[in-house]
DSSP file (Angstrom, degrees, kcal/mol; ACC not computed):
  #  RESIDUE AA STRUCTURE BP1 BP2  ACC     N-H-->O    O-->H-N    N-H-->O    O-->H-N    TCO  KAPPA ALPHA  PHI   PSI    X-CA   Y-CA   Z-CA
    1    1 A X              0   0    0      0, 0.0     2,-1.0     0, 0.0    17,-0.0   0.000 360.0 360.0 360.0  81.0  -56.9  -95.6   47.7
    2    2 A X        +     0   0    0      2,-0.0     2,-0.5     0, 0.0    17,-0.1  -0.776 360.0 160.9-110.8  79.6  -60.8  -96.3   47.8
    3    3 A X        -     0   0    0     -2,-1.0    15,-0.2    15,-0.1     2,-0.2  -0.936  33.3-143.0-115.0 125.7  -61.8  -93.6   45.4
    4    4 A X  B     -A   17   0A   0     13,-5.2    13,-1.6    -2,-0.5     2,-0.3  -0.716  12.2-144.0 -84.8 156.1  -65.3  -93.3   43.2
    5    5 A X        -     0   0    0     -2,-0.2     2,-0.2    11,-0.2    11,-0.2  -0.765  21.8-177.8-107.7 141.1  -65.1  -92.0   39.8
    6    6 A X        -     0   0    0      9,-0.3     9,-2.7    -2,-0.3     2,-0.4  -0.933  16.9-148.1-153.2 129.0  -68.5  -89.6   38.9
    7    7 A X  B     -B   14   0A   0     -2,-0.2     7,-0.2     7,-0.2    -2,-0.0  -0.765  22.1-124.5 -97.7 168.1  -68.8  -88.1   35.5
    8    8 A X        -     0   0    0      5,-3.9    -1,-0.1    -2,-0.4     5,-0.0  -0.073  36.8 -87.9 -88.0-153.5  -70.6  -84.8   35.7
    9    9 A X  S    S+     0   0    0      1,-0.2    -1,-0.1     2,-0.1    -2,-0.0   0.804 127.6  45.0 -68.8 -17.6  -74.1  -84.3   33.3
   10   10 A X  S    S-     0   0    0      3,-0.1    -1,-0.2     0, 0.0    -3,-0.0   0.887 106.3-128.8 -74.7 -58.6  -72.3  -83.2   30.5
   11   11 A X  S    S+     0   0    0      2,-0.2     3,-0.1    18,-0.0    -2,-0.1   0.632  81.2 105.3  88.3  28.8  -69.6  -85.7   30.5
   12   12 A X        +     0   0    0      1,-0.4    17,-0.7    16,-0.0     2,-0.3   0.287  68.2  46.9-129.4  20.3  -67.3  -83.3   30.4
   13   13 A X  E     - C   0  28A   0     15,-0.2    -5,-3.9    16,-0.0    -1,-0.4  -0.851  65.4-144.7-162.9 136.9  -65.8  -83.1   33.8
   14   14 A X  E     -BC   7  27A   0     13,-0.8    13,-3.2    -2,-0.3     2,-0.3  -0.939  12.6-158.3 -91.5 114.9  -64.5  -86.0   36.2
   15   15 A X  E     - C   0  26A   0     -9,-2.7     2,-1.2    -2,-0.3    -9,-0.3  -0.936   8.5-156.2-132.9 129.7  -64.9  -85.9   40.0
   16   16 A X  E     +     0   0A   0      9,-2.1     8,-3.5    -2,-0.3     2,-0.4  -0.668  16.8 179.8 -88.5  87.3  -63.0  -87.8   42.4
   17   17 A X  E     -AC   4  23A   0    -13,-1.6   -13,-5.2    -2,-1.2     6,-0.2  -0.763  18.7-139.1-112.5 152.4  -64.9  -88.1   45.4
   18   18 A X        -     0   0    0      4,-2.9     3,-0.3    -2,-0.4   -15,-0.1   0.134  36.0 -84.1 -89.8-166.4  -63.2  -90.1   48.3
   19   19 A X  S    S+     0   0    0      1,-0.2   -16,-0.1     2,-0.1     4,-0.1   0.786 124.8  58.4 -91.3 -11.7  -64.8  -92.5   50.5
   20   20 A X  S    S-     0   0    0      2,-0.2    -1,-0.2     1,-0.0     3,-0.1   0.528 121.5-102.7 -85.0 -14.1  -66.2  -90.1   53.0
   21   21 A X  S    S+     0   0    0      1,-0.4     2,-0.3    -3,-0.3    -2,-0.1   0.812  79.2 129.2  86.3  33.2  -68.0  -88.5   50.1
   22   22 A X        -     0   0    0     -6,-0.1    -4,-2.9     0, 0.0     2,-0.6  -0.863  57.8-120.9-127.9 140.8  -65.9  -85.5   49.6
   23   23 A X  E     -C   17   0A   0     -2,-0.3    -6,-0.2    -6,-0.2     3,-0.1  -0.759  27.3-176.2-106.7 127.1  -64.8  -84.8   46.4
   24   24 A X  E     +     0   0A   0     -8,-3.5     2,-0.2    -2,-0.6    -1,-0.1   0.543  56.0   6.8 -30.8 -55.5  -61.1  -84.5   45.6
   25   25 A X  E     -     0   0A   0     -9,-0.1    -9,-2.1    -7,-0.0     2,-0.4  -0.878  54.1-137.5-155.6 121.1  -60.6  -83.7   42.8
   26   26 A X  E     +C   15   0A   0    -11,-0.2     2,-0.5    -2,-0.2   -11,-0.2  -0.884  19.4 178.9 -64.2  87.9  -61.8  -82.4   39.3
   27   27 A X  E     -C   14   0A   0    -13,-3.2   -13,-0.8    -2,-0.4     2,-0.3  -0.567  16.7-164.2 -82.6 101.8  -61.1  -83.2   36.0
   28   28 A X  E >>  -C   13   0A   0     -2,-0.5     3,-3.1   -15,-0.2     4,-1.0  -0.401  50.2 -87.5-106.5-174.8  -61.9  -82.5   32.5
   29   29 A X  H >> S+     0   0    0    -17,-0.7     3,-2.5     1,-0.3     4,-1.8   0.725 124.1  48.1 -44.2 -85.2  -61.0  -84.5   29.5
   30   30 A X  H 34 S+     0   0    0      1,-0.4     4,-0.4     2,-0.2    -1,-0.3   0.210 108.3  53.2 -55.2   7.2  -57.7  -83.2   28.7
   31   31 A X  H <4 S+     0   0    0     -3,-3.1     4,-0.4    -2,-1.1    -1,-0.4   0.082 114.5  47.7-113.9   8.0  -56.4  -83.5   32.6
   32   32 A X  H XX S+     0   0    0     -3,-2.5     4,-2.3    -4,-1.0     3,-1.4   0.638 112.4  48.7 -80.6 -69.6  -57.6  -87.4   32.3
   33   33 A X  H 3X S+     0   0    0     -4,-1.8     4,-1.9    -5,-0.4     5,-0.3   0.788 109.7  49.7 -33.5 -57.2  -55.9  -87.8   29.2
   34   34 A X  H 3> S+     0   0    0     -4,-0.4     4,-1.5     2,-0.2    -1,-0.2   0.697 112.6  46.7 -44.0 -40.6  -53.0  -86.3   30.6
   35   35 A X  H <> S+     0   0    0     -3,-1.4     4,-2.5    -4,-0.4     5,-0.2   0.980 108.8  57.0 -62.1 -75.6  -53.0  -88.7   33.7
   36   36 A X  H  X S+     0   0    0     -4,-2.3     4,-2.7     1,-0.2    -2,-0.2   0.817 107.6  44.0 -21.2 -48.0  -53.6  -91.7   31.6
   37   37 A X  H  X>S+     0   0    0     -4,-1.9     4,-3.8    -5,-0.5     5,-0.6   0.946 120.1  44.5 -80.4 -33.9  -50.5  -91.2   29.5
   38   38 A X  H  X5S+     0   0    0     -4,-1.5     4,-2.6    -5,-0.3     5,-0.4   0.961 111.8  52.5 -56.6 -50.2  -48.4  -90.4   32.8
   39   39 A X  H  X5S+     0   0    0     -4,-2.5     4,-2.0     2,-0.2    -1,-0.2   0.911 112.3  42.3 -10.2 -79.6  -49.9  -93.0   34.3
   40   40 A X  H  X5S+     0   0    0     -4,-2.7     4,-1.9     1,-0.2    -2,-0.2   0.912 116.8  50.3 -45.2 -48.8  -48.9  -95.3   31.3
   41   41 A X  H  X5S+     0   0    0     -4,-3.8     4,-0.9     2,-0.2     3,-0.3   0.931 104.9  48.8 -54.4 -51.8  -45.6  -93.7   31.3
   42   42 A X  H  <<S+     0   0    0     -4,-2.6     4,-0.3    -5,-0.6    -1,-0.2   0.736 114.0  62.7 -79.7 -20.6  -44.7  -94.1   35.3
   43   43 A X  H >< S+     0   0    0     -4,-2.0     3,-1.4    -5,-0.4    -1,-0.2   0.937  92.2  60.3 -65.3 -46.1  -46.0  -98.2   34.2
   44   44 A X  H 3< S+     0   0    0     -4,-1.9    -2,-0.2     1,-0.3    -1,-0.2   0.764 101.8  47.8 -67.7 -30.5  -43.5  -98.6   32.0
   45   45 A X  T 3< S+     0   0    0     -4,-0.9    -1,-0.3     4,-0.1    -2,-0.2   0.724  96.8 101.3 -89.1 -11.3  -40.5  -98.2   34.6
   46   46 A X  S <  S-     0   0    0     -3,-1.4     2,-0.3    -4,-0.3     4,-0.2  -0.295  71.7 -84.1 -91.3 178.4  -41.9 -100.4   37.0
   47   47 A X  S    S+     0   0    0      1,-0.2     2,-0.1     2,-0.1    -2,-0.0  -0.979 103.0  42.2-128.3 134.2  -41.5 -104.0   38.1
   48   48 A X  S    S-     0   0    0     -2,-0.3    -1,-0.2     1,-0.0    -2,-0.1   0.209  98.4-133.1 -85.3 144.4  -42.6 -106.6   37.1
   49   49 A X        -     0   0    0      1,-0.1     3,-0.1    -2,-0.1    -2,-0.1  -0.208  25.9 -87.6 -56.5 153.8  -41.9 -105.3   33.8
   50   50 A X        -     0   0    0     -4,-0.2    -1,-0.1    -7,-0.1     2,-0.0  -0.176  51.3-115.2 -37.8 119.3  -44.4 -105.6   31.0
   51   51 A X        -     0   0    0      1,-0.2    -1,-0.1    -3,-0.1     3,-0.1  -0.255  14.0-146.4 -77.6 171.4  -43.9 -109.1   29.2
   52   52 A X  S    S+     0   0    0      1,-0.1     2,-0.5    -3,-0.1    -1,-0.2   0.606  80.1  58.6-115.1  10.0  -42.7 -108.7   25.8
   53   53 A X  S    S-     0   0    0      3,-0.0    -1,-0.1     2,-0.0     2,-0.1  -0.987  86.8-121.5-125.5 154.8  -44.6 -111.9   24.3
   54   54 A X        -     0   0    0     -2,-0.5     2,-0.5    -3,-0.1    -2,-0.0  -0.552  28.3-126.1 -52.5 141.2  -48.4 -112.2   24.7
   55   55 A X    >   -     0   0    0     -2,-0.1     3,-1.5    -4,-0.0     2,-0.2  -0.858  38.4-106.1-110.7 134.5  -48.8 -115.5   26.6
   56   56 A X  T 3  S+     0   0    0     -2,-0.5     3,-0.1     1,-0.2    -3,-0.0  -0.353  96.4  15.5 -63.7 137.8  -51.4 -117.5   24.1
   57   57 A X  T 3  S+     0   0    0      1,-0.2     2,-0.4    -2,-0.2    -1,-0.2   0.765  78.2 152.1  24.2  55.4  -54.8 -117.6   25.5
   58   58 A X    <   -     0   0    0     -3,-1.5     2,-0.3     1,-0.0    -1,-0.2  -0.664  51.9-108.0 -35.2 108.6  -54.6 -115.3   27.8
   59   59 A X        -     0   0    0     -2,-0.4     2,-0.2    -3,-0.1    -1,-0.0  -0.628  42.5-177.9 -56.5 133.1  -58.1 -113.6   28.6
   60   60 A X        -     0   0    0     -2,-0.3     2,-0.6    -3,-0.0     0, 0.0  -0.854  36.6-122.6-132.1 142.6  -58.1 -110.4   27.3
   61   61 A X        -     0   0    0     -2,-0.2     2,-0.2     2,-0.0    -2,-0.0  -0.879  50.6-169.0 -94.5 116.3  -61.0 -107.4   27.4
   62   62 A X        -     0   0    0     -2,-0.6     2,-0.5     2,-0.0    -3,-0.0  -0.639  20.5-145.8-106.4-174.8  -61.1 -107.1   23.4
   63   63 A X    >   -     0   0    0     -2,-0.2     3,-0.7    23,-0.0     2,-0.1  -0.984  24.9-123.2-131.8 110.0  -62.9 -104.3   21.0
   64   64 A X  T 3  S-     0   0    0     -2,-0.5    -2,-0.0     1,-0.2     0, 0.0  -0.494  77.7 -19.1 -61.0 130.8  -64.3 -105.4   17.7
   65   65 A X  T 3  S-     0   0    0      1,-0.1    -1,-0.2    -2,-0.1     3,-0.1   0.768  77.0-160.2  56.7  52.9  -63.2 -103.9   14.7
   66   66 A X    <   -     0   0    0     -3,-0.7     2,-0.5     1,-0.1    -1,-0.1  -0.083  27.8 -99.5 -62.4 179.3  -61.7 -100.7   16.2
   67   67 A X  E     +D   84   0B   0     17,-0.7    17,-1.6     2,-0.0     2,-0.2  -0.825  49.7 179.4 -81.6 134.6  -61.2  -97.6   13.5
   68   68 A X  E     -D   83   0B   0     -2,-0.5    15,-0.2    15,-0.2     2,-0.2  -0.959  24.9-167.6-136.5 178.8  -58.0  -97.3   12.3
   69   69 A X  E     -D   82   0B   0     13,-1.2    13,-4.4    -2,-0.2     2,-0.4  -0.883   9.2-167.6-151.5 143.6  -55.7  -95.2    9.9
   70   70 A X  E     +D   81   0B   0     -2,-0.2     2,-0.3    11,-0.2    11,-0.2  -0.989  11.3 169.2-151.9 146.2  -52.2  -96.0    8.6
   71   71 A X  E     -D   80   0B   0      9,-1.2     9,-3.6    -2,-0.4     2,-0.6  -0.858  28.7-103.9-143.4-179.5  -49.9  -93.8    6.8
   72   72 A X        -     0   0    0     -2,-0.3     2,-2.4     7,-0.2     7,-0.2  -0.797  12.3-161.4-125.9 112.6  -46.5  -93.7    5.8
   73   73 A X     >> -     0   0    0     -2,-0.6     5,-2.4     1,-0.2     4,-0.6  -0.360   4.9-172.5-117.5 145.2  -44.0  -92.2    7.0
   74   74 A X  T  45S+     0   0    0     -2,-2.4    -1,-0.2     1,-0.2     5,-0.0   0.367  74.3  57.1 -89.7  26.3  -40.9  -92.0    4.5
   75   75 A X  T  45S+     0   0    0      3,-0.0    -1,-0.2     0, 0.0    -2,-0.1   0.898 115.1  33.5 -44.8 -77.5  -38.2  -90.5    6.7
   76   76 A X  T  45S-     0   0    0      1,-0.1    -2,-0.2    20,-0.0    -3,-0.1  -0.093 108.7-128.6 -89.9  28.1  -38.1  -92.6    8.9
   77   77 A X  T  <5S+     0   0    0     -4,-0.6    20,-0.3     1,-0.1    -3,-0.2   0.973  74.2 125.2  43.8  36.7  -39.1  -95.9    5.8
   78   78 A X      < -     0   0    0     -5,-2.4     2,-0.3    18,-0.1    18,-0.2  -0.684  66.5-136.1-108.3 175.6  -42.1  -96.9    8.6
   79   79 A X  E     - E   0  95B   0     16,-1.2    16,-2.0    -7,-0.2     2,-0.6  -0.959  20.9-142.0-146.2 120.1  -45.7  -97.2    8.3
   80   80 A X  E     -DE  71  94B   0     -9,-3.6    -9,-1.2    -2,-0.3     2,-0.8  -0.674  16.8-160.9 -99.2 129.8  -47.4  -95.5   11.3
   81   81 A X  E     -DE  70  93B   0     12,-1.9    12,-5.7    -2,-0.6     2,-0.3  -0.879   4.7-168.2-109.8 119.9  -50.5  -97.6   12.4
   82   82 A X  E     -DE  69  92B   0    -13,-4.4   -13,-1.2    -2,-0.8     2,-0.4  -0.959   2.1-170.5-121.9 118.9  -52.9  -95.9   14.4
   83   83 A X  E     -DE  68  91B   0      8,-2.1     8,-3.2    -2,-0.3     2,-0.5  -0.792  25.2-128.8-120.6 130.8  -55.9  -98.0   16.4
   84   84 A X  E     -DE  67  90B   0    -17,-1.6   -17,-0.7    -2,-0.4     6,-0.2  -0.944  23.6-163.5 -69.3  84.0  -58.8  -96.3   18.1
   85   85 A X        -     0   0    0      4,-2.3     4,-0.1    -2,-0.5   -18,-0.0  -0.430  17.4-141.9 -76.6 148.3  -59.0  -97.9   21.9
   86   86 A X  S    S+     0   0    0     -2,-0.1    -1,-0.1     2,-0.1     4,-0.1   0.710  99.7  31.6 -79.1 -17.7  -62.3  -96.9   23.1
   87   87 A X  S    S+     0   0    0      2,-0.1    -2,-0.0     1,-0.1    -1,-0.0   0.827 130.3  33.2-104.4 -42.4  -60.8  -96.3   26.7
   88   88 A X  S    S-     0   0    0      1,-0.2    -2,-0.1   -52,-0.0    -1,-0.1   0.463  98.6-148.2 -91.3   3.2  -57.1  -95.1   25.7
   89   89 A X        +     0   0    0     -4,-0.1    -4,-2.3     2,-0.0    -1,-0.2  -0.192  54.5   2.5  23.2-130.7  -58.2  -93.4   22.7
   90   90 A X  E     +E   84   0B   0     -6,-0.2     2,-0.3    -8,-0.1    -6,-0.3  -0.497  66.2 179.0 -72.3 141.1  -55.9  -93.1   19.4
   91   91 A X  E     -E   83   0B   0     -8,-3.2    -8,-2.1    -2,-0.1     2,-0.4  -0.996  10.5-156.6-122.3 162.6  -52.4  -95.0   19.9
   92   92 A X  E     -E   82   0B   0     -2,-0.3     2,-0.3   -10,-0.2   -10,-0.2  -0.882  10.7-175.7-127.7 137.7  -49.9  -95.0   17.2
   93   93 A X  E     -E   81   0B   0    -12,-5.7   -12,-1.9    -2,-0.4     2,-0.3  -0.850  18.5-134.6-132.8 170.6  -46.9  -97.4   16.3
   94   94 A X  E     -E   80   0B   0     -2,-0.3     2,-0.4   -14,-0.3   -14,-0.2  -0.951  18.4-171.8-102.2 114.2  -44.4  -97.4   14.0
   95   95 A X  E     -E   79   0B   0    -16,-2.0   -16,-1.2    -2,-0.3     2,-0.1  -0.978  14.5-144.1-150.8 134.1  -43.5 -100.3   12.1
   96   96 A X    >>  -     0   0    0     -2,-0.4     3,-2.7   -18,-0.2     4,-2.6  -0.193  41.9 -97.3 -93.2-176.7  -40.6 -100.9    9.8
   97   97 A X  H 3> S+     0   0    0    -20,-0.3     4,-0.9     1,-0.3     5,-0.1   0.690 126.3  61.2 -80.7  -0.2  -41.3 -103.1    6.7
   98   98 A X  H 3> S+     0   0    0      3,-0.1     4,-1.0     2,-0.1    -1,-0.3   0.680 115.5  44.0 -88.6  -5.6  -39.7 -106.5    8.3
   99   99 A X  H <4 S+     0   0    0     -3,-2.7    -2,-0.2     2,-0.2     5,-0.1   0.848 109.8  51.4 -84.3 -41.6  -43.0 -105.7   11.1
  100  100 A X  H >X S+     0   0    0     -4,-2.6     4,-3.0     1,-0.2     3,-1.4   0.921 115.6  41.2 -67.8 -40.2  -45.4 -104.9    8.6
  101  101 A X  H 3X S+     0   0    0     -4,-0.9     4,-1.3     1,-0.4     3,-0.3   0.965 115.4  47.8 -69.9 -50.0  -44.5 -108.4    6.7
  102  102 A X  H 3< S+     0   0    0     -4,-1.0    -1,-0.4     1,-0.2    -2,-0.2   0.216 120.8  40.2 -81.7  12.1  -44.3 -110.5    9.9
  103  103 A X  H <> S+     0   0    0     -3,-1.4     4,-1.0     3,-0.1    -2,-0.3   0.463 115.4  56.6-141.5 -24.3  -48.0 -108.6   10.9
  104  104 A X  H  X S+     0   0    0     -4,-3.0     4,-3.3    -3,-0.3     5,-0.3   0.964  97.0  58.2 -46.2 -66.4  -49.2 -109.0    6.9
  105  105 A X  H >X S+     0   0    0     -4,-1.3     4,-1.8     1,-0.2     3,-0.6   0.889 112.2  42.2 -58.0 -81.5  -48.8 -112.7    6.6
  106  106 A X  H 3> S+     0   0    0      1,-0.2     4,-1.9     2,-0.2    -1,-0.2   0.788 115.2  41.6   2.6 -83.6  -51.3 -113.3    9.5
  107  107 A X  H 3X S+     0   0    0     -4,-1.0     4,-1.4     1,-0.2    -1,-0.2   0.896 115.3  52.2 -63.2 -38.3  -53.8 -111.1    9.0
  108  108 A X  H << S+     0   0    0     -4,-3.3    -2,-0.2    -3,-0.6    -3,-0.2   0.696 109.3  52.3 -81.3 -19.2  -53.9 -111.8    5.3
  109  109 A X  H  X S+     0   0    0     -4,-1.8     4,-0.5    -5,-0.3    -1,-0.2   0.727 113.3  40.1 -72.0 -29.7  -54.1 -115.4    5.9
  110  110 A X  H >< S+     0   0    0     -4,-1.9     3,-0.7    -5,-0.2    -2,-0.2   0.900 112.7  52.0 -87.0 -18.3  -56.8 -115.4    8.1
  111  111 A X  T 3< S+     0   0    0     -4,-1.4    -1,-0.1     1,-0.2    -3,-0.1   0.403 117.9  49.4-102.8   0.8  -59.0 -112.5    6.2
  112  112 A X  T 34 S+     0   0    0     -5,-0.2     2,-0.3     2,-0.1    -1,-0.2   0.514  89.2  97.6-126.5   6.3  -58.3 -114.9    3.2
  113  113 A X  S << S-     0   0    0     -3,-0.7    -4,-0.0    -4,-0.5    16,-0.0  -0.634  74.5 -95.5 -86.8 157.0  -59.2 -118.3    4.2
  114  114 A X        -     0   0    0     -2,-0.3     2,-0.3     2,-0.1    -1,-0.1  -0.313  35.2-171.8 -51.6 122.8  -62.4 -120.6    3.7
  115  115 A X    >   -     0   0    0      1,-0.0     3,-0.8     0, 0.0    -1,-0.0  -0.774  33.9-102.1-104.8-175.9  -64.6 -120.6    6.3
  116  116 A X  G >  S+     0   0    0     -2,-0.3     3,-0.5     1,-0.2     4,-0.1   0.648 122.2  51.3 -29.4 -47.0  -67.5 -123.0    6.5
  117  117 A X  G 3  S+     0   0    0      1,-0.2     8,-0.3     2,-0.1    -1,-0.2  -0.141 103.3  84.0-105.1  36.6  -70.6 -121.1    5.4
  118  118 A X  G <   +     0   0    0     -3,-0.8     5,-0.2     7,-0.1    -2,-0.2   0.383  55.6  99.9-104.5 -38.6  -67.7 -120.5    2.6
  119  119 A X    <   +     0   0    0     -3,-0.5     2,-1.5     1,-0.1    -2,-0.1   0.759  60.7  77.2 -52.7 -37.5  -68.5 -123.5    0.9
  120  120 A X    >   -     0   0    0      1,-0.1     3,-6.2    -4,-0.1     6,-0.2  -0.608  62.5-156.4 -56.7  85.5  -70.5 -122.1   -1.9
  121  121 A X  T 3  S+     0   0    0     -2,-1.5    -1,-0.1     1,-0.3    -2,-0.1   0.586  95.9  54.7 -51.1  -8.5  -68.4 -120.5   -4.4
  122  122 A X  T 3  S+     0   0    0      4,-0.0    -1,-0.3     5,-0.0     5,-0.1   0.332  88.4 112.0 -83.8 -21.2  -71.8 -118.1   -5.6
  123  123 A X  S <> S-     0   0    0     -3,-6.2     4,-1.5    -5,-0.2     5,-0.3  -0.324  80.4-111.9 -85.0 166.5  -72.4 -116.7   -1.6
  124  124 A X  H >> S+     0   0    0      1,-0.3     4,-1.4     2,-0.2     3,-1.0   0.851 115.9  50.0 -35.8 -64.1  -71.8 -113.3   -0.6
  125  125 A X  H 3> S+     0   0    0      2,-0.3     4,-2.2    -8,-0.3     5,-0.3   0.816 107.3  53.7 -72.7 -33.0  -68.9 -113.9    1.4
  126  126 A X  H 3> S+     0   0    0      2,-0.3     4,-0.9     1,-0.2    -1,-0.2   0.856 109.5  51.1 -51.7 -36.6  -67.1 -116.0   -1.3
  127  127 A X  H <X S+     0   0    0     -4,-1.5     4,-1.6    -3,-1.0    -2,-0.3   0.736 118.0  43.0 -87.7 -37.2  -67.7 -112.8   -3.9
  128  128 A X  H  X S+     0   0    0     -4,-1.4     4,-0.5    -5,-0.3    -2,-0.3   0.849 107.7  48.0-103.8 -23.1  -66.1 -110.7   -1.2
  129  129 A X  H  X S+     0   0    0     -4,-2.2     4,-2.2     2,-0.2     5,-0.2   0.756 114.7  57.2 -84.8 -32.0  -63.2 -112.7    0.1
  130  130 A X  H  X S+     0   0    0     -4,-0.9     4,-2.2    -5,-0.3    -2,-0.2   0.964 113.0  39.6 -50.2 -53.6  -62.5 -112.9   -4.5
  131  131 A X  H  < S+     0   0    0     -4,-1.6     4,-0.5     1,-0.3    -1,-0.2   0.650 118.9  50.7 -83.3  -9.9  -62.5 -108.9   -4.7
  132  132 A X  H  X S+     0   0    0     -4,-0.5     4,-1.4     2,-0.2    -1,-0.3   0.846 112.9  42.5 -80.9 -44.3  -60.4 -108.9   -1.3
  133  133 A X  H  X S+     0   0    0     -4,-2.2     4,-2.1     1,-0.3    -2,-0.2   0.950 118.6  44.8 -78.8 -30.8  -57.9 -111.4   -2.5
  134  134 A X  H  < S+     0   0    0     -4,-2.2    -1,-0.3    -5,-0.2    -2,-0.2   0.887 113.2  49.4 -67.1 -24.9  -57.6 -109.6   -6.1
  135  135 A X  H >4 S+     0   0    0     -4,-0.5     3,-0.5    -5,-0.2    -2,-0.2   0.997 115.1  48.0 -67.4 -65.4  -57.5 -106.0   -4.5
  136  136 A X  H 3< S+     0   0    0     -4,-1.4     2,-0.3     1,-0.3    -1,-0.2   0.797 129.9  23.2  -4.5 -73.7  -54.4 -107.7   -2.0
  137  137 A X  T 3< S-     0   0    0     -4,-2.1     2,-1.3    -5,-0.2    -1,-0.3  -0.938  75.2-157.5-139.5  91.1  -52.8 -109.2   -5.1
  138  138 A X    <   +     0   0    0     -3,-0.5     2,-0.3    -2,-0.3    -4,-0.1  -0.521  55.2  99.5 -97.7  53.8  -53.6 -107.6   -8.1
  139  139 A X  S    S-     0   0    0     -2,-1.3     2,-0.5     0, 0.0     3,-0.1  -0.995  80.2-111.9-152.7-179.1  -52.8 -110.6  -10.5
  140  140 A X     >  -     0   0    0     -2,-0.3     4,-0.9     1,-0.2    -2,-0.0  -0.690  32.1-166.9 -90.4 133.8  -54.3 -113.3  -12.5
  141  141 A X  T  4 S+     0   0    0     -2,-0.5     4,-0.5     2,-0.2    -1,-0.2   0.544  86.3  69.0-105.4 -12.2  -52.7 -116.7  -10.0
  142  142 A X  T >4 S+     0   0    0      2,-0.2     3,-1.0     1,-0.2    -1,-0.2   0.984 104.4  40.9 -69.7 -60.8  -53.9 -119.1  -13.2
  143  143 A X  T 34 S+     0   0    0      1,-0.3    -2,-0.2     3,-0.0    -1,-0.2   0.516 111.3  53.5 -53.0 -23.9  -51.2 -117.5  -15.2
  144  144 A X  T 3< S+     0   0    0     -4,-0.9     2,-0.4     2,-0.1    -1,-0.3   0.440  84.3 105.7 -61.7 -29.1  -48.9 -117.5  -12.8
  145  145 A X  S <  S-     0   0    0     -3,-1.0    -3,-0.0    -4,-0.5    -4,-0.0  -0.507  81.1-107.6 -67.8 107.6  -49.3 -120.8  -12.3
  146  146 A X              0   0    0     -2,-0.4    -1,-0.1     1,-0.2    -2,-0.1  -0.131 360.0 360.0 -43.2 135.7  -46.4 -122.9  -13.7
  147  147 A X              0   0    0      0, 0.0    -1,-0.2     0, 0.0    -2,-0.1   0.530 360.0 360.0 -56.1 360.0  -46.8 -125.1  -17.1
């Protein structure tokens, strides 16, 4: 299947021209989208299946710091986490509170540890990792602190 992709000058329509230099097909945003998720979808039944652990260093294409949004939804006791791919645009999971805790611990350990350029309890990042870690955990940890 030796197909070129061409968006048009707007960048609102997608053309499928073949190798001969005849175009296929035509697309606009919302018939991509649609193909993408089917796509995804008609992936999901196939073999080999999708692994279900990450294998650790792995090379990966990543995205810094996408946008995301989380809300809660109290039917179903979840918290729906939605991440802004640049290619797939939003997807949303669902994650009950034994996910959220096992995906908390992590993240809140690394976003709360010393780095290096750290070392100065007066730098910038030292004053922002303080108001992070009070915001987090909204109590005084001296007082807490067994006699």
């Amino acid at each position: 299947m030796a197909a070129t992709l061409k968006l048009n000058d707007t960048k609102d329509m997608l053309s499928i021209i073949r190798s001969d230099g005849t175009v296929s097909d035509t697309m606009s945003t919302a018939d991509v989208e649609s193909t993408i998720l089917s796509l995804g979808l008609a992936r999901a039944d196939m073999v080999p299946n999708i692994p279900t652990d990450w294998p650790s260093g792995q090379k990966a294409t990543t995205f810094r710091n996408p946008l995301w949004a989380v809300e809660t939804n109290q039917l179903a006791d979840d918290i729906l986490l939605h991440l802004r791919h640049e290619t797939f645009g939003w997807l949303h999971f669902a994650l009950g509170k034994t996910e959220v805790a096992r995906l908390a611990v992590p993240l809140a350990k690394f976003a709360l540890e010393p780095r290096a350029n750290d070392s100065e309890p007066g730098s910038d990042r030292a004053k922002a990792l303080k108001k992070t870690a009070a915001s987090i955990f909204p109590f005084d940890r001296e007082k807490a602190r067994p006699s």
